[in-house]
mmCIF file of the N, C-alpha and C atoms, coordinates in Angstrom:
data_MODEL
# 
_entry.id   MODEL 
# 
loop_
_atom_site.group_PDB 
_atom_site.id 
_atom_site.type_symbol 
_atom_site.label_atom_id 
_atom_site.label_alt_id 
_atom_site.label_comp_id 
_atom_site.label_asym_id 
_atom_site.label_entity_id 
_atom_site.label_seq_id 
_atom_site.pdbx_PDB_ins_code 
_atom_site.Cartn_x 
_atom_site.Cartn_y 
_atom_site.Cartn_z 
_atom_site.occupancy 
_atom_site.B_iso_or_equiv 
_atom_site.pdbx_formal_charge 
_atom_site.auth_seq_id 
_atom_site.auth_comp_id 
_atom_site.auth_asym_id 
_atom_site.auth_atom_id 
_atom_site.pdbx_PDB_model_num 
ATOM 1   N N  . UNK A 1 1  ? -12.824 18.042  -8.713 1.00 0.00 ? 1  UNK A N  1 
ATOM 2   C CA . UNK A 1 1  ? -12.297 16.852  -9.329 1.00 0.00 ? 1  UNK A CA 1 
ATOM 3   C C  . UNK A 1 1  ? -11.865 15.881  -8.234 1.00 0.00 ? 1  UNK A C  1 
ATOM 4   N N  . UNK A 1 2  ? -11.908 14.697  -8.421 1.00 0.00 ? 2  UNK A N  1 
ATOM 5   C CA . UNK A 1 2  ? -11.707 13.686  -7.516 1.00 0.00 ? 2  UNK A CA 1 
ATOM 6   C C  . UNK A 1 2  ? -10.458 12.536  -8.262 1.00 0.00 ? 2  UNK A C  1 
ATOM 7   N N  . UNK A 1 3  ? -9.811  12.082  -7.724 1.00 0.00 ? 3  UNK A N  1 
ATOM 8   C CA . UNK A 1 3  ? -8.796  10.826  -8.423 1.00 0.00 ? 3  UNK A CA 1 
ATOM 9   C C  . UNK A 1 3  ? -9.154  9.844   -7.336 1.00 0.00 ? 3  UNK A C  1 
ATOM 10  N N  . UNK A 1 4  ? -8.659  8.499   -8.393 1.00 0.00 ? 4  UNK A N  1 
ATOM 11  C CA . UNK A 1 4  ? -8.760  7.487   -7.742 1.00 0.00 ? 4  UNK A CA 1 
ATOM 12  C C  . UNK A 1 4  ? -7.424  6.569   -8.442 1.00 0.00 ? 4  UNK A C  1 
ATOM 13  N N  . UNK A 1 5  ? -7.505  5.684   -6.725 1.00 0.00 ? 5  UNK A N  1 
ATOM 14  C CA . UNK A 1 5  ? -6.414  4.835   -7.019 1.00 0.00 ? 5  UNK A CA 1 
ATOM 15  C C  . UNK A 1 5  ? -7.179  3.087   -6.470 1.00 0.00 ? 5  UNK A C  1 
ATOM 16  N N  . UNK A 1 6  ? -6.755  2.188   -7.547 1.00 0.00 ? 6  UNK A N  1 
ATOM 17  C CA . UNK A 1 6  ? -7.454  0.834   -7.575 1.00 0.00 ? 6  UNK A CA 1 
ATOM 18  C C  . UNK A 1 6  ? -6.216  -0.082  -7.647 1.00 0.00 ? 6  UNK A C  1 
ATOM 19  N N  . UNK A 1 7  ? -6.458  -1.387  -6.732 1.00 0.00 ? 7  UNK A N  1 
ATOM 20  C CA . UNK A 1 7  ? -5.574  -2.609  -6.518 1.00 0.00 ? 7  UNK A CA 1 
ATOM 21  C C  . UNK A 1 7  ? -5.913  -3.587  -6.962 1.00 0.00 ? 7  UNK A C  1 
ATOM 22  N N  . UNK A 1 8  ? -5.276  -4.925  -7.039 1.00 0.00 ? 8  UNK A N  1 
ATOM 23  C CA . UNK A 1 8  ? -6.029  -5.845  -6.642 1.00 0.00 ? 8  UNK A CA 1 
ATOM 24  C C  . UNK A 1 8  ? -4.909  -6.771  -6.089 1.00 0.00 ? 8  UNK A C  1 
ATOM 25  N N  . UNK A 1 9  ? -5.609  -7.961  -5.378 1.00 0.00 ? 9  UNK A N  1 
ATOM 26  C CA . UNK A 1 9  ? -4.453  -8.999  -5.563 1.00 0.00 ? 9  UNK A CA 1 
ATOM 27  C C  . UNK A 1 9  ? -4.115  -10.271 -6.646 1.00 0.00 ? 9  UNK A C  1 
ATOM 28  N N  . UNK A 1 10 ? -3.174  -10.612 -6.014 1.00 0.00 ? 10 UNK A N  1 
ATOM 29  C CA . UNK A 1 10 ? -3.124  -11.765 -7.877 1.00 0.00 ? 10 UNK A CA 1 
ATOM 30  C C  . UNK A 1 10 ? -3.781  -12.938 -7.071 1.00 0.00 ? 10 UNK A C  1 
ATOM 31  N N  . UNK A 1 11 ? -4.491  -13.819 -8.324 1.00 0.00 ? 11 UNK A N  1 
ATOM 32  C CA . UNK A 1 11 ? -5.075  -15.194 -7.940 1.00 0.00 ? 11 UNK A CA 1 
ATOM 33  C C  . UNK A 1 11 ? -3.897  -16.206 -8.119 1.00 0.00 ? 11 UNK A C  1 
ATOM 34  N N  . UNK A 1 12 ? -4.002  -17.015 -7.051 1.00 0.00 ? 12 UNK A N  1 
ATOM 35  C CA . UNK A 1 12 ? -3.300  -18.427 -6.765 1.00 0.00 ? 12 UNK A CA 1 
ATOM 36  C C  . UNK A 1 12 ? -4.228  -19.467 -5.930 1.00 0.00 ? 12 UNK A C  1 
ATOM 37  N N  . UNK A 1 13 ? -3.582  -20.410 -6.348 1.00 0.00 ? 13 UNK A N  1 
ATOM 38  C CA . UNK A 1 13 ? -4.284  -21.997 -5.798 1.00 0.00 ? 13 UNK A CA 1 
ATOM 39  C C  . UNK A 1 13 ? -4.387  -21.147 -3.947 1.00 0.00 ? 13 UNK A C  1 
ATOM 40  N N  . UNK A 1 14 ? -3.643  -20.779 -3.485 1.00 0.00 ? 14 UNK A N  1 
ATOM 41  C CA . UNK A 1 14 ? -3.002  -20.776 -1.911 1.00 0.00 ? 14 UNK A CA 1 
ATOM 42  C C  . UNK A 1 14 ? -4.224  -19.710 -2.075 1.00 0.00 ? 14 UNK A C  1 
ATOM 43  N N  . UNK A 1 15 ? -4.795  -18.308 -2.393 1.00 0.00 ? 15 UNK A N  1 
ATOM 44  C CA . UNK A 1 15 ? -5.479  -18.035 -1.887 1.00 0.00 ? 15 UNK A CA 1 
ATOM 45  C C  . UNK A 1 15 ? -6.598  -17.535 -3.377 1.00 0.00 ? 15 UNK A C  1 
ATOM 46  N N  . UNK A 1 16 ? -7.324  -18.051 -3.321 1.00 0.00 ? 16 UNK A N  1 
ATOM 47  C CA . UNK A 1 16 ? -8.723  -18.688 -4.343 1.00 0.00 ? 16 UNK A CA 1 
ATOM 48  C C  . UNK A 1 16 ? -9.335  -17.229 -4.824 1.00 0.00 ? 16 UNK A C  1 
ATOM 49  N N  . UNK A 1 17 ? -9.249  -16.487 -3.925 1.00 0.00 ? 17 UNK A N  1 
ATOM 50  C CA . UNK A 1 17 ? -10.167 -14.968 -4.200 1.00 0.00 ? 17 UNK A CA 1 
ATOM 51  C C  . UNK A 1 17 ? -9.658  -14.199 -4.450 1.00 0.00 ? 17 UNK A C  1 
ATOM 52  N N  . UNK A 1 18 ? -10.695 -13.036 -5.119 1.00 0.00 ? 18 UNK A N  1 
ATOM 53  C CA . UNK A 1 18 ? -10.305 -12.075 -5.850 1.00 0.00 ? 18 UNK A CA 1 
ATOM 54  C C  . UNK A 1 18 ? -10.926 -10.932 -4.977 1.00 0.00 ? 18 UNK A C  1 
ATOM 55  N N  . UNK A 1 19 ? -10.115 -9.715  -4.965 1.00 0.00 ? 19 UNK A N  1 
ATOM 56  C CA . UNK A 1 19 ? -10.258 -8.382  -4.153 1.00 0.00 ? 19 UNK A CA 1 
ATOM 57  C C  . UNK A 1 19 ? -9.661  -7.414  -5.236 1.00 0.00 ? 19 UNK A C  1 
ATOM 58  N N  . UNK A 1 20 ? -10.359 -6.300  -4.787 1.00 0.00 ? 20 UNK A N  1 
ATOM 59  C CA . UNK A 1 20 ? -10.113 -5.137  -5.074 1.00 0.00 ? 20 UNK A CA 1 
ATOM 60  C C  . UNK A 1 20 ? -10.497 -3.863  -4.451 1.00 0.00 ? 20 UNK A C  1 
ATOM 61  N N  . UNK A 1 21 ? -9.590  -3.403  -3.983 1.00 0.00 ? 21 UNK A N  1 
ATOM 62  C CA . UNK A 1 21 ? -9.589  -1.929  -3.246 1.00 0.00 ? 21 UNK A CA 1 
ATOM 63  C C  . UNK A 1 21 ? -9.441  -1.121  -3.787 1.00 0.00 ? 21 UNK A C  1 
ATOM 64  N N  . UNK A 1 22 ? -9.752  0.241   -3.233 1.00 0.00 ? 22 UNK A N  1 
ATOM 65  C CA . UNK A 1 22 ? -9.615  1.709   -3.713 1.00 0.00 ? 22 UNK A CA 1 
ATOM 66  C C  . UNK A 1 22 ? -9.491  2.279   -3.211 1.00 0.00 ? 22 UNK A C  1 
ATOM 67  N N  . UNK A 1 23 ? -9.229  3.483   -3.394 1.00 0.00 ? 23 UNK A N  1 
ATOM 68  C CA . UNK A 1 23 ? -9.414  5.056   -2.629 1.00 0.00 ? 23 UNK A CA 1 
ATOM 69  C C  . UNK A 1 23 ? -9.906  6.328   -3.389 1.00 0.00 ? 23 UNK A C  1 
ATOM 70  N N  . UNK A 1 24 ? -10.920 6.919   -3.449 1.00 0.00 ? 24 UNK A N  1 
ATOM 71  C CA . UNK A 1 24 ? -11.296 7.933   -3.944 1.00 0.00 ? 24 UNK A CA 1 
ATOM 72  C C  . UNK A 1 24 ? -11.101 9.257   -3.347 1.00 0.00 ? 24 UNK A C  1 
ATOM 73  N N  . UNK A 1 25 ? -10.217 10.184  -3.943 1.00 0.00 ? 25 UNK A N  1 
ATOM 74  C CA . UNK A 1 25 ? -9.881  11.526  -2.732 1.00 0.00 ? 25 UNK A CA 1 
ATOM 75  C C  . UNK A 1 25 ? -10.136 12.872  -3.623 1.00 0.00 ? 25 UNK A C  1 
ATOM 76  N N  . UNK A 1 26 ? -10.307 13.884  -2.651 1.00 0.00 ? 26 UNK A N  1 
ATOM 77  C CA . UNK A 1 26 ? -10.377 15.179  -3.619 1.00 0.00 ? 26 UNK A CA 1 
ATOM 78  C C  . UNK A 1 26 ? -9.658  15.354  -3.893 1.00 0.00 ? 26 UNK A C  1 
ATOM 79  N N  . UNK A 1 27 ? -8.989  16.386  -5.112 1.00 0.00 ? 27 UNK A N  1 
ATOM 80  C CA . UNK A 1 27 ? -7.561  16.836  -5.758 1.00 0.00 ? 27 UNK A CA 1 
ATOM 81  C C  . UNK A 1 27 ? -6.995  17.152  -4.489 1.00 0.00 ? 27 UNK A C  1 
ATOM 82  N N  . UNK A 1 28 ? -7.894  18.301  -3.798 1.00 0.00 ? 28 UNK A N  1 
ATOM 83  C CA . UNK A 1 28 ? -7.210  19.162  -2.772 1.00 0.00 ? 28 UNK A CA 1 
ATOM 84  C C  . UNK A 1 28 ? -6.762  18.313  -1.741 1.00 0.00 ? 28 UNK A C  1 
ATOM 85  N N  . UNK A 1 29 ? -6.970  17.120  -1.836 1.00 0.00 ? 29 UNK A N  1 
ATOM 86  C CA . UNK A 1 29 ? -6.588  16.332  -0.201 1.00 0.00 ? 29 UNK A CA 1 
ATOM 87  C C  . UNK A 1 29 ? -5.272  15.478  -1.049 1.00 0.00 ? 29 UNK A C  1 
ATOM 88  N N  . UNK A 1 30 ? -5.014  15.181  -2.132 1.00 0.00 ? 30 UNK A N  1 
ATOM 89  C CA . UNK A 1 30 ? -3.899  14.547  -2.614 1.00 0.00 ? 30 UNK A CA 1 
ATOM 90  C C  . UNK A 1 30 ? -2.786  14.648  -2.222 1.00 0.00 ? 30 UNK A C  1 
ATOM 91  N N  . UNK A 1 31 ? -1.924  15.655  -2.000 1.00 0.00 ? 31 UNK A N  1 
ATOM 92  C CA . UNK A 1 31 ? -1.014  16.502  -1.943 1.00 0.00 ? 31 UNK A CA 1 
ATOM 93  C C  . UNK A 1 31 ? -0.709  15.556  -0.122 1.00 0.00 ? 31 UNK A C  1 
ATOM 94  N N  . UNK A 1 32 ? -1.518  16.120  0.257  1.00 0.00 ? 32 UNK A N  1 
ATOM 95  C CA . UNK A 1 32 ? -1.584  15.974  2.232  1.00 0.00 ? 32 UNK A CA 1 
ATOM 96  C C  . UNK A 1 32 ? -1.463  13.874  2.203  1.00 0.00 ? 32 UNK A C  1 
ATOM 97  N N  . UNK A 1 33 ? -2.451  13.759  1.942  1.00 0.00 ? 33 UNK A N  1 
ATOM 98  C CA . UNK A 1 33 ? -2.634  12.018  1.473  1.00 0.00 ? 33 UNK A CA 1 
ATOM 99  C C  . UNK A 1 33 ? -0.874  11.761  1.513  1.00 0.00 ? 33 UNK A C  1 
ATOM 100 N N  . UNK A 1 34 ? -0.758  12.258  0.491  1.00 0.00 ? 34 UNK A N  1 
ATOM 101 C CA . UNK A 1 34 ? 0.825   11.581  0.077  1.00 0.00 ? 34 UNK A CA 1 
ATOM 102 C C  . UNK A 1 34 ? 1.620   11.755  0.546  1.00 0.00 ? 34 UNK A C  1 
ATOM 103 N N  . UNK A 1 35 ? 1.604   13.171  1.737  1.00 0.00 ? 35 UNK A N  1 
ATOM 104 C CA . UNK A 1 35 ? 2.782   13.233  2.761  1.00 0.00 ? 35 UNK A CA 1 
ATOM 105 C C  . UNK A 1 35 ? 2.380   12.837  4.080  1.00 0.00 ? 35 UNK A C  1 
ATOM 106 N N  . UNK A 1 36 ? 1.532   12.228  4.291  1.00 0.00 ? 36 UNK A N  1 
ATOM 107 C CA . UNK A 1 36 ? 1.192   11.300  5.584  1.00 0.00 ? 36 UNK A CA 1 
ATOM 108 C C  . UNK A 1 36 ? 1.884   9.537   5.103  1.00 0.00 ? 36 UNK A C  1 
ATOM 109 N N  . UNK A 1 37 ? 1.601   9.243   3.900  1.00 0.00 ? 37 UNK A N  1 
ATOM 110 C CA . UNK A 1 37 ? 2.047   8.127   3.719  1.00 0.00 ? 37 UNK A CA 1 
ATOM 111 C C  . UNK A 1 37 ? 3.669   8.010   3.880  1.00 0.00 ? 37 UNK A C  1 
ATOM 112 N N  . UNK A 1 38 ? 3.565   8.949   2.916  1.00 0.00 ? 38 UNK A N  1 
ATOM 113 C CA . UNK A 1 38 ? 5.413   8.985   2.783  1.00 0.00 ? 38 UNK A CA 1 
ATOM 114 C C  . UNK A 1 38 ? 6.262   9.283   4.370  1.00 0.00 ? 38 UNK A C  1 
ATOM 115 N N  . UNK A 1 39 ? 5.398   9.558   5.175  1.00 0.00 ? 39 UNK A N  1 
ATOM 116 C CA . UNK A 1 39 ? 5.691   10.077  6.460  1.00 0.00 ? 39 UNK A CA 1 
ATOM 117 C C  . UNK A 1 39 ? 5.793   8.854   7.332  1.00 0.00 ? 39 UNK A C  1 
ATOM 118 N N  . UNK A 1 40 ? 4.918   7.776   7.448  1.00 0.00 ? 40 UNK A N  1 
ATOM 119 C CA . UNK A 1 40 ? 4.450   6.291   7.580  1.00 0.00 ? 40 UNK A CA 1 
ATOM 120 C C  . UNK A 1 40 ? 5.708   5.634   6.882  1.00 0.00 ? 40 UNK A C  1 
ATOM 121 N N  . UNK A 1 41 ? 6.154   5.948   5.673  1.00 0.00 ? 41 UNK A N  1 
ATOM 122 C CA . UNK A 1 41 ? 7.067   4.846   5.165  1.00 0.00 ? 41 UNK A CA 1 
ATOM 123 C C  . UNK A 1 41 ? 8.662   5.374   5.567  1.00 0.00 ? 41 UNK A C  1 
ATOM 124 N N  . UNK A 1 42 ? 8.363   6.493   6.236  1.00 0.00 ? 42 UNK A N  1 
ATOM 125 C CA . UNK A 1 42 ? 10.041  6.810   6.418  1.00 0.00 ? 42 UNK A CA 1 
ATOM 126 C C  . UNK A 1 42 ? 10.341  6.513   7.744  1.00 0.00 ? 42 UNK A C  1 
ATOM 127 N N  . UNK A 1 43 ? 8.729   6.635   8.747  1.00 0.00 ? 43 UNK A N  1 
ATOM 128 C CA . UNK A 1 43 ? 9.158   6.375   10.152 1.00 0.00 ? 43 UNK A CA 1 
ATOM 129 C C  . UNK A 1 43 ? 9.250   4.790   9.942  1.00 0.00 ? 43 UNK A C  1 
ATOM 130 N N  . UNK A 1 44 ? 8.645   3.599   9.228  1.00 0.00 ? 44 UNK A N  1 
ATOM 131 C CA . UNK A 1 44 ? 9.117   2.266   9.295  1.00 0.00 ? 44 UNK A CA 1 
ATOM 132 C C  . UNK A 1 44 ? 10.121  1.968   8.440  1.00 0.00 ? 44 UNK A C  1 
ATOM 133 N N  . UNK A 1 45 ? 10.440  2.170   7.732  1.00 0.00 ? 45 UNK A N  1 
ATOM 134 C CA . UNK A 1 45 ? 12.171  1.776   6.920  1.00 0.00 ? 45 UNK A CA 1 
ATOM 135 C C  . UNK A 1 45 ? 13.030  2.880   6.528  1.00 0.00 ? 45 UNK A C  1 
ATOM 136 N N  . UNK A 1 46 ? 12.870  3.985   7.075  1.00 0.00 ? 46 UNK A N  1 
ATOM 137 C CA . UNK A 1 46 ? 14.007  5.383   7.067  1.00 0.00 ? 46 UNK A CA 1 
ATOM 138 C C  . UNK A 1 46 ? 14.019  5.886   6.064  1.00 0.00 ? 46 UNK A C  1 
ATOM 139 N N  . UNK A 1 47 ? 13.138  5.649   5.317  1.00 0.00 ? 47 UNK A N  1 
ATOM 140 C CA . UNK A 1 47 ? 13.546  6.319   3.599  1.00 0.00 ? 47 UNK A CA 1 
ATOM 141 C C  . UNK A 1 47 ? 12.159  6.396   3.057  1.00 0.00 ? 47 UNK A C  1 
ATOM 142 N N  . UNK A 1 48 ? 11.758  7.674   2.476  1.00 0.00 ? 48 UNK A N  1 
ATOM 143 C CA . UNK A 1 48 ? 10.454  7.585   1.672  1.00 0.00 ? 48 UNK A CA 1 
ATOM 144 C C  . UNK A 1 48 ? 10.740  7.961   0.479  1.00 0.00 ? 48 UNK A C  1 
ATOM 145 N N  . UNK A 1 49 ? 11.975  7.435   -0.133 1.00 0.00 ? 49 UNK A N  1 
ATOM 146 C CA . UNK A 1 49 ? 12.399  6.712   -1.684 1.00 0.00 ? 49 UNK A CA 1 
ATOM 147 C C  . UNK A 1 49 ? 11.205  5.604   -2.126 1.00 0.00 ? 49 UNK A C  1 
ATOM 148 N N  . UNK A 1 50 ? 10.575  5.690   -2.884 1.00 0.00 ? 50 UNK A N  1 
ATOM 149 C CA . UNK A 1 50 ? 9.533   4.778   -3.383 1.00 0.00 ? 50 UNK A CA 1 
ATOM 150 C C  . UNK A 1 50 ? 10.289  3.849   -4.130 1.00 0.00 ? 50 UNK A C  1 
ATOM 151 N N  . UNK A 1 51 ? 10.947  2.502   -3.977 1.00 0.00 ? 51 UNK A N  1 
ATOM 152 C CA . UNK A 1 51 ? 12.470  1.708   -4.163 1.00 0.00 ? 51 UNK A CA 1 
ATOM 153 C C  . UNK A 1 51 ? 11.216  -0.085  -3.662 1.00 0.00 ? 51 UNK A C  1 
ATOM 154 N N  . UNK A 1 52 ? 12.075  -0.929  -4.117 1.00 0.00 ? 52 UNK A N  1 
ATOM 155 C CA . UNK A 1 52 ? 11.224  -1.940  -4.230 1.00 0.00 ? 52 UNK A CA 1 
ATOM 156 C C  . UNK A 1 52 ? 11.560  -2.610  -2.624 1.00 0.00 ? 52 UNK A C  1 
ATOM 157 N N  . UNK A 1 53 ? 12.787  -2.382  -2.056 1.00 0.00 ? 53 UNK A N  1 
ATOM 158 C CA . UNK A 1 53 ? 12.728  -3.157  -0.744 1.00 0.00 ? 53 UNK A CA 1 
ATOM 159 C C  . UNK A 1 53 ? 11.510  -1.918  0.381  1.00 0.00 ? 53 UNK A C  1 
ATOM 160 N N  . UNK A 1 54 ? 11.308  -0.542  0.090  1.00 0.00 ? 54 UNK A N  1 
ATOM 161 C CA . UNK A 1 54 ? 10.369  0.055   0.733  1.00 0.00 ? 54 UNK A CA 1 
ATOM 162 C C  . UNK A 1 54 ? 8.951   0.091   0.573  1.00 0.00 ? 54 UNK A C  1 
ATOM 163 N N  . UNK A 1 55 ? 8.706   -1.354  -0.280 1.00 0.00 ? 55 UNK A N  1 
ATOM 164 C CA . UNK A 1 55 ? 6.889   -1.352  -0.962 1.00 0.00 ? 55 UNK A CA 1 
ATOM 165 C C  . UNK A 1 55 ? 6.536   -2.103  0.271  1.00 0.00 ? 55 UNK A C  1 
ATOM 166 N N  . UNK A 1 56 ? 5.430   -1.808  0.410  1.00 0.00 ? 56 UNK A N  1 
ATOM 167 C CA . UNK A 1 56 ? 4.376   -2.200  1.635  1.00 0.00 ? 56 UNK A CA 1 
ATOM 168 C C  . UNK A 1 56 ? 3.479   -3.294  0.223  1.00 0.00 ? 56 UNK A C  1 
ATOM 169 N N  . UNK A 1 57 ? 3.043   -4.595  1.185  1.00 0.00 ? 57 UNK A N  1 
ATOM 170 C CA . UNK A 1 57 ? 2.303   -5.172  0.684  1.00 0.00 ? 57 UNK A CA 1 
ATOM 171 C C  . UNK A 1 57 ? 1.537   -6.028  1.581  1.00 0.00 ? 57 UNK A C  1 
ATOM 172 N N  . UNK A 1 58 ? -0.372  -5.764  1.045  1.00 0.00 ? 58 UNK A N  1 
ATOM 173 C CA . UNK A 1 58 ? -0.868  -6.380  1.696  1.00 0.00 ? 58 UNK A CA 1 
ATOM 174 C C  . UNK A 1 58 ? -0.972  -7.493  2.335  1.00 0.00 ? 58 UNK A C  1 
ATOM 175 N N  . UNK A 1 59 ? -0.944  -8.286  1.980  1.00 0.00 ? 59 UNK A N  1 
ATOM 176 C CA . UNK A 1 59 ? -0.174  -9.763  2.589  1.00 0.00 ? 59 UNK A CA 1 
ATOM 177 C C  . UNK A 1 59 ? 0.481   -9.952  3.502  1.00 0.00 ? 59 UNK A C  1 
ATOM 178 N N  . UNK A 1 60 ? 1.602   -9.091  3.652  1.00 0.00 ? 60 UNK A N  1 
ATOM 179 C CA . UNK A 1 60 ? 2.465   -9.123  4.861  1.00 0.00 ? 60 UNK A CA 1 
ATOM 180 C C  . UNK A 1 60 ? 1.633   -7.933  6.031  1.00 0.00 ? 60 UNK A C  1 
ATOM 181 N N  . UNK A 1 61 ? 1.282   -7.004  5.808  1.00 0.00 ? 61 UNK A N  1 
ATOM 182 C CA . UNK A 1 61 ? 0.998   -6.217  6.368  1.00 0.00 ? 61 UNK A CA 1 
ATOM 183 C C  . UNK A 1 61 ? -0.763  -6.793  7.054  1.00 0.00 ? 61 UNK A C  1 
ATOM 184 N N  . UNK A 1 62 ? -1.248  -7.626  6.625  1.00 0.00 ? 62 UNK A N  1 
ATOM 185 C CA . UNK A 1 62 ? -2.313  -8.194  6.640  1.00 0.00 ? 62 UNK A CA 1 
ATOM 186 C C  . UNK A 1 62 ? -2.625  -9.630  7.382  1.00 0.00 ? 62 UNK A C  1 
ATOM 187 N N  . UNK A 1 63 ? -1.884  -10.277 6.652  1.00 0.00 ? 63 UNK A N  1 
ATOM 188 C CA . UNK A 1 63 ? -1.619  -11.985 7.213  1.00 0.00 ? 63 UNK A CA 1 
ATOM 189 C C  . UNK A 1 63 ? -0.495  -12.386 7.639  1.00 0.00 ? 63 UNK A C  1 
ATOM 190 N N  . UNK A 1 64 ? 0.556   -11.280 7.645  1.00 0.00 ? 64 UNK A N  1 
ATOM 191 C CA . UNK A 1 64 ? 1.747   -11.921 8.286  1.00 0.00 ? 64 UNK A CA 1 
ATOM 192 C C  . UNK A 1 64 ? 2.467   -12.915 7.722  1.00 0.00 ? 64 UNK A C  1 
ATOM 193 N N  . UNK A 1 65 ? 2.341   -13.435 6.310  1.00 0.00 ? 65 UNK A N  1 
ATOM 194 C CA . UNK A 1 65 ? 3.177   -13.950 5.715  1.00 0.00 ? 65 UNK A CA 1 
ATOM 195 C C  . UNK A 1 65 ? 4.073   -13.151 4.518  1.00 0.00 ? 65 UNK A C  1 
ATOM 196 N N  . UNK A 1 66 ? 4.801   -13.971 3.802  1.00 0.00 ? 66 UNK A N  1 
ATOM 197 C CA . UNK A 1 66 ? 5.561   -13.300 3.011  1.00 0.00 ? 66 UNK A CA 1 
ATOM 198 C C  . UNK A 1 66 ? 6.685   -13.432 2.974  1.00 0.00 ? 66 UNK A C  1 
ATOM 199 N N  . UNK A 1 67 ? 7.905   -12.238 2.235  1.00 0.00 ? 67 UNK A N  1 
ATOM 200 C CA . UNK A 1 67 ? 9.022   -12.318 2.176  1.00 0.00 ? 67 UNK A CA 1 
ATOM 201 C C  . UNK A 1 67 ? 9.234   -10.645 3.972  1.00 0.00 ? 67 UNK A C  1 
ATOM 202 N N  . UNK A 1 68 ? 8.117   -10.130 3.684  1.00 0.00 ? 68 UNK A N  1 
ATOM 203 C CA . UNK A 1 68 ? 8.647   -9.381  4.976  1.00 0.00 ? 68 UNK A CA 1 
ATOM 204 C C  . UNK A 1 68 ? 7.552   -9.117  6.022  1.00 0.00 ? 68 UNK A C  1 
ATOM 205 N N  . UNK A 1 69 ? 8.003   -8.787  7.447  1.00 0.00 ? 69 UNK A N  1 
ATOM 206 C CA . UNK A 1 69 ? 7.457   -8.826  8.235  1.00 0.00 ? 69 UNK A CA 1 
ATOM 207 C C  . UNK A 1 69 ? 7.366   -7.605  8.796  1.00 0.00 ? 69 UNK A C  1 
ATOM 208 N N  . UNK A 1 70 ? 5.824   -7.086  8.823  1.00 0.00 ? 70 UNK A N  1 
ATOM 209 C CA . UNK A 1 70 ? 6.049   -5.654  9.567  1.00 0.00 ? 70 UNK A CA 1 
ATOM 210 C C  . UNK A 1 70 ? 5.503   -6.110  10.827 1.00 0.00 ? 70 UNK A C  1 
ATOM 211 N N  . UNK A 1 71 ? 6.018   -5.095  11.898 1.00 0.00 ? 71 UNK A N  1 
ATOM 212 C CA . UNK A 1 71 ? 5.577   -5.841  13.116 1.00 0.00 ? 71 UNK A CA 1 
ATOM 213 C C  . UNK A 1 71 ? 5.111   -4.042  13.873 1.00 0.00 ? 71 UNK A C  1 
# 
């Protein structure tokens, strides 16, 4: 069995296009997947509480704008 997880971003005048990403993983790699991330989000903001000031978003993480700045 395989899961998948799908994004997109929202449309605005400021940026015209439409995207959508994914990730397709085996069951058996899920588990591991999610403690590398959560591992990633605790070494950059100390907490891998899934909480709205600890959401990663493309935009910032991407173009460097936004309300936050990962550096």
């Amino acid at each position: 069995m395989h899961l998948a997880y799908f994004d997109e971003n929202k449309y605005s005048n400021e940026y015209p296009y439409f995207y959508v990403g994914g990730i397709i993983l085996s069951a058996d790699k899920v588990i591991k997947y999610e403690e590398v991330i959560s591992q990633i989000q605790y070494n950059f903001f100390g907490s891998n509480l899934l909480i709205k000031e600890n959401e990663m978003h493309g935009k910032e993480i991407f173009q460097g704008k936004g309300t936050k700045q990962y550096y």
